[in-house]
N, C-alpha and C positions, 0 to 999 in steps of 0.2 A: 026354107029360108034359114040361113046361118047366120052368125052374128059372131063377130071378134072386136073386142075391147082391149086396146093395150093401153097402157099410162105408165109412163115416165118420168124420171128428173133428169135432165143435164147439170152439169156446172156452169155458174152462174158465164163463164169467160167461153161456153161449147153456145150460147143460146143461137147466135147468129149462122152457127156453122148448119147447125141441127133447123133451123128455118130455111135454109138454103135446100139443104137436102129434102126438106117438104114440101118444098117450092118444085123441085123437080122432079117429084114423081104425080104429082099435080100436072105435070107437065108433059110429062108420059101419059098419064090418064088419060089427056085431052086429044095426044094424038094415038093411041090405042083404042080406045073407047070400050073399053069390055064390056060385054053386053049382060045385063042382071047386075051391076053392082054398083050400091052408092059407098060414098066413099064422106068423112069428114073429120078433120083434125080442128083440135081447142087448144089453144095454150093458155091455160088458170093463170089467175091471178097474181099469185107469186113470180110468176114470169120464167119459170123452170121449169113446171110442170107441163110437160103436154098430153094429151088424149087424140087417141088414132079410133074411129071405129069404123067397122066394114061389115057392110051387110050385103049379102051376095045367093043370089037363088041359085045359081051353080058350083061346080067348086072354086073355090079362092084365087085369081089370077095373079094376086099381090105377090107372092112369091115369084114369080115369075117374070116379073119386072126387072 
């Protein structure tokens, strides 16, 4: 099982653009459905920061979205 963490900042004026974009690979997940892998995004507190993590018992489908 593998695990990938990524964390980012946007600019405060990108937050809406960058949820949008999160929104739709959430949205691909749903109609893809990869099999072995969860998927979940955080946006912290600060409201700039987000967290991507992927945890996937085969190789990474995420690139390939």
């Amino acid at each position: 099982m593998r695990r990938v963490v990524v964390r980012y900042r946007v600019r405060p004026d990108r937050v809406e653009e960058n949820e949008r974009l999160v929104r739709a690979v959430y949205e691909e997940l749903a109609a893809v459905q990869p099999e072995g892998l969860r998927y979940a995004t955080v946006k912290l507190d600060d409201g700039v920061t987000f967290v991507h993590v992927a945890v996937h018992e085969t190789e990474n489908p995420l690139p390939g979205l």
